[in-house]
N, C-alpha and C positions, 0 to 999 in steps of 0.2 A: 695358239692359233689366233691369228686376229681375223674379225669379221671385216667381210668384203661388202659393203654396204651399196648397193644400187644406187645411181646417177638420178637426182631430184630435183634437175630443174626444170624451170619451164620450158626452157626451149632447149629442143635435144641440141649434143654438141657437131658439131660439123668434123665433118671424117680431115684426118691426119690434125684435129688443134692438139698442141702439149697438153700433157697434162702430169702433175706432181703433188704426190700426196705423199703423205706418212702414215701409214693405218694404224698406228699405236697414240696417234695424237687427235685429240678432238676440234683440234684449231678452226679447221674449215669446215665440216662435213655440214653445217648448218648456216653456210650464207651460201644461198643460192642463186646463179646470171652475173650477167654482165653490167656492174652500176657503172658502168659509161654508156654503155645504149637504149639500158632501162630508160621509159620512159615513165614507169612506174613503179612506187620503193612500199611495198608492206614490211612492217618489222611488227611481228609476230613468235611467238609463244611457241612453244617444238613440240609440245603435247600429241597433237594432233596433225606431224607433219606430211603424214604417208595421206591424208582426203587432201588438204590444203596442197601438196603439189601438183595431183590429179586435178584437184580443182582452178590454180592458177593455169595449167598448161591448158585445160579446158575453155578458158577464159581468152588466151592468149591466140587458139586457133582459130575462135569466131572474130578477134579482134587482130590480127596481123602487124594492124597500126602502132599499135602498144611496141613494137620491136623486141624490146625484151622487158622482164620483170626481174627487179632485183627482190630476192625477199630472204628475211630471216624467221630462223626454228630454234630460238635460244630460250635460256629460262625468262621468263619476264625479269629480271633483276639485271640483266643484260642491257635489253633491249632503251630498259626506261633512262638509265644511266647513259647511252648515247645519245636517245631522244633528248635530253636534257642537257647532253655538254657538245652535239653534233658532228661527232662524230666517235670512232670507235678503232681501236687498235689490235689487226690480227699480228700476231705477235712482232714484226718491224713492219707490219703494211699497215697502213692509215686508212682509212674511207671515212672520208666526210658523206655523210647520206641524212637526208628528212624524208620520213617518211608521207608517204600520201595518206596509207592507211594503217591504224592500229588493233591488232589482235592481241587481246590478255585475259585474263582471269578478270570476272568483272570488278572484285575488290582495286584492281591495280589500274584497270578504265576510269573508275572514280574516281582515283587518287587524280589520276592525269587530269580530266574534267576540274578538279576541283581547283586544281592549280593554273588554269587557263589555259590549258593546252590541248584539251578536246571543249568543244561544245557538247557535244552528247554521244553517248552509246548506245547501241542496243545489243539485246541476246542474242545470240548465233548458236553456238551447239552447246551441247552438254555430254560428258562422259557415263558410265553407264556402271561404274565401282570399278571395283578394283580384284584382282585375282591373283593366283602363287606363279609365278611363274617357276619351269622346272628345266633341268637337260634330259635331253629324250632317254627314255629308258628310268627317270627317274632312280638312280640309285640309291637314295638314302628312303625309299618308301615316303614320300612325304605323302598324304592322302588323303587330310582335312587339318582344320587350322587349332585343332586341339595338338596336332605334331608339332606346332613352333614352338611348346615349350620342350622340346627333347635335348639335351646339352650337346647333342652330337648335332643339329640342326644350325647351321652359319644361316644367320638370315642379313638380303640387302633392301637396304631402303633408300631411298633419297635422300639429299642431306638437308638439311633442318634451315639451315641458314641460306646457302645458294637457291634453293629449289622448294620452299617455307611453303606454298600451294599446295605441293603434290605430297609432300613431307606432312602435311596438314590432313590432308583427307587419307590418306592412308593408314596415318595412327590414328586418327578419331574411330575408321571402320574395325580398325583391332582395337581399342578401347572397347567399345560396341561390344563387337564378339567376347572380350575376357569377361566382362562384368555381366555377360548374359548368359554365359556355360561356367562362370568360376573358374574362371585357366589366371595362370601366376604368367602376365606379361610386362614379367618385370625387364625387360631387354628395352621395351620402347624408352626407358625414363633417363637412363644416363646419358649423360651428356655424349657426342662424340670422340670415340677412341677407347671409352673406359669399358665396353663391355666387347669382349673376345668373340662373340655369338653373331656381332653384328657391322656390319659394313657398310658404309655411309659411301653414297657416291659423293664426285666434288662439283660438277655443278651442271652435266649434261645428263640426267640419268635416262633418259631414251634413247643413250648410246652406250651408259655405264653398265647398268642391271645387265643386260644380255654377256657381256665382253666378259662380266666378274663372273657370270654363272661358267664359262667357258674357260676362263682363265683356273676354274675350280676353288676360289674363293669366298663362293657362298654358293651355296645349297638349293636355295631359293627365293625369288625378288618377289617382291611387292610392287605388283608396278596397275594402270588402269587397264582393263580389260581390253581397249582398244590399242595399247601396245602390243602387248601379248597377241593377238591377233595380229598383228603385225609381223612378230618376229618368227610365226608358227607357219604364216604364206611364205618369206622369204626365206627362212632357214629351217625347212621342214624339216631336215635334218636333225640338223642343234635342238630345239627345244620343244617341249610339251605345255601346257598350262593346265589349272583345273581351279577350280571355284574356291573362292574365300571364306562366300557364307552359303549357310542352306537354308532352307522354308524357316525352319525356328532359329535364324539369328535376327538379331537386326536391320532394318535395312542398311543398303549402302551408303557411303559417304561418295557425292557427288562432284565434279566442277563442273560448271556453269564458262564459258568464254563468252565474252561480247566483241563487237568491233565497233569501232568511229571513225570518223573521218578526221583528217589533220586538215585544218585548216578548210579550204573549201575541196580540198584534197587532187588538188591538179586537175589534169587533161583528163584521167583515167579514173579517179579516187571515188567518183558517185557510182559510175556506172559499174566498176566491180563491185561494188557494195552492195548494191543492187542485184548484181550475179550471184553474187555469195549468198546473199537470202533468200534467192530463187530456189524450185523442187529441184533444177537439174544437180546442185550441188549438194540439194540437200538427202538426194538418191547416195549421192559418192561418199557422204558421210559417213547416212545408215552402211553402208556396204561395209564403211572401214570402224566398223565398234562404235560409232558416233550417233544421236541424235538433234538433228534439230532444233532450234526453238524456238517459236512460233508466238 
C-alpha cells in the first residue's frame, strides 16, 4: 500500500487542473506551487513541512499579491546544491529557481553565511527529540527503547550521508540512552547495508520512515517527535508512536533551524521573515510538535 499523502501547497489547486503523480516515487511530493507565478521562492529543509505549509498558505491569504509561493521540503543537502549551481533537476524537468528565503539547520545557514551567500541568520524553531515510531497495533510489542536490542526488532533510521542532521541527532539520542541504561547498540555503528536489523532511508526520510514501516520492512522508525505527530493526525490509521526516553534517561537530542534572507530577499523575502517570527506562526508550530525560538 502506498500512502496518499495530502496536497501542501500554498495555494489550493483550482478545480478540473491535471494532475500526475507516481505515489511509489519521491520525485515531487516536496517542491511545492507554481515557479512561474511565484512571486516568492523559499527553499527550505522538509523536517518541519506540515507548520511551514500551514504557515506559507497563512501568509499567502493575508498577502494575495504574493500570487503564488514556490517553496521546497528537501533534505538540506538538496536545497544547498541548487542554491549553489541555480538550478535543480526533477528527474528530465529543470527549474532554475533562487531563492528569496532560506530555511536549514543552523550548522548549514552558517556554512551559506560564511561563503557569501547569506548575510545573516537567525533562530526560528526547534524540534522537541525524537520518538519510535510504530504500525497501529504495534505487533512486534516494541514498548521502550531497551526493545531495539531484540534481534527480531528491524529498526529505520535516516541515512547517514543524505540526511547527516537528522541521522545525527537521532543516533547521538540513542548513544545517550545505551551508555546510560547499558543496552548493546551495536546496530548504530556499521556502516550502511552491513547490519540486517537496520534500514537506512535514501534521502527523504519524512516520506521513507512511514512507507518502510508499512511496506513491513522495519518494525520501528526513529524519526523527530514532530513527524510522528504528523503521521498519527493524517494516518490515524497506519501508525502509533510512543516515547524514546523516560525521566531517568538523558535528555534529548535537538535541531535548532534558522532562516535568512537571500540577498535583500525580493518583493516578499523581509516581510515573510518577519511573519514567520511572528506568534501567529509561532502558534502553528507549537501545534505541529515544534517550538519557537525567541
Amino acid at each position: 500500500m502506498q500512502l496518499n499523502w495530502p496536497y501542501e501547497a500554498a495555494t489550493p489547486p483550482r478545480a478540473g487542473i491535471a494532475r500526475f503523480t507516481q505515489p511509489e516515487s519521491n520525485i515531487c511530493l516536496d517542491f511545492h506551487g507554481d515557479p512561474r507565478a511565484a512571486r516568492l521562492v523559499v527553499f527550505s529543509d522538509g523536517n518541519h513541512h506540515m507548520a511551514l505549509a500551514e504557515s506559507l498558505a497563512l501568509f499567502r491569504a493575508r498577502y494575495p499579491a504574493v500570487d503564488d509561493i514556490f517553496y521546497t521540503t528537501t533534505p538540506p543537502r538538496v536545497i544547498v546544491e541548487a542554491f549553489a549551481s541555480g538550478a535543480l533537476l526533477l528527474g528530465n524537468l529543470k527549474l532554475s529557481l533562487a531563492p528569496h528565503v532560506f530555511i536549514s539547520p543552523a550548522p548549514v545557514l552558517e556554512r551559506l553565511r560564511k561563503d557569501g551567500r547569506l548575510r545573516e541568520h537567525v533562530p526560528f524553531v526547534t524540534s522537541r527529540g525524537s520518538v519510535m515510531l510504530l504500525r497501529k497495533g504495534n505487533p512486534k510489542r516494541i514498548l521502550d527503547a531497551a526493545d531495539l536490542v531484540r534481534e527480531d526488532v528491524r529498526i529505520f533510521l535516516s541515512n547517514p550521508v543524505n540526511e547527516s542532521v537528522s541521522f545525527e541527532a537521532y543516533v547521538a539520542t540513542l548513544r545517550a540512552i545505551a551508555a546510560s541504561r547499558g543496552l548493546d547498540y551495536g546496530f548504530i555503528d556499521p556502516a550502511p547495508g552491513s547490519s540486517r536489523r537496520v534500514v537506512y532511508g535514501d534521502c527523504i526520510h519524512h516520506r521513507e520512515a512511514p512507507q518502510c514501516l508499512v511496506d513491513d520492512r522495519a518494525d520501528v522508525a526513529i524519526v523527530y517527535y514532530h513527524l510522528a505527530l504528523r503521521y498519527v493526525r493524517i494516518f490515524p490509521e497506519l501508525f502509533d508512536f510512543i516515547a524514546l526516553t523516560t525521566d531517568g534517561d538523558p535528555a534529548q537530542v535537538v535541531s535548532p533551524a534558522h532562516l535568512g534572507l537571500v540577498g535583500d530577499g525580493g518583493e516578499w523575502g523581509v516581510r515573510l521573515s518577519e511573519f514567520l517570527l511572528g506568534d501567529e506562526v509561532a502558534a502553528v508550530y507549537r501545534y505541529h510538535g515544534l517550538d519557537p525560538v525567541r
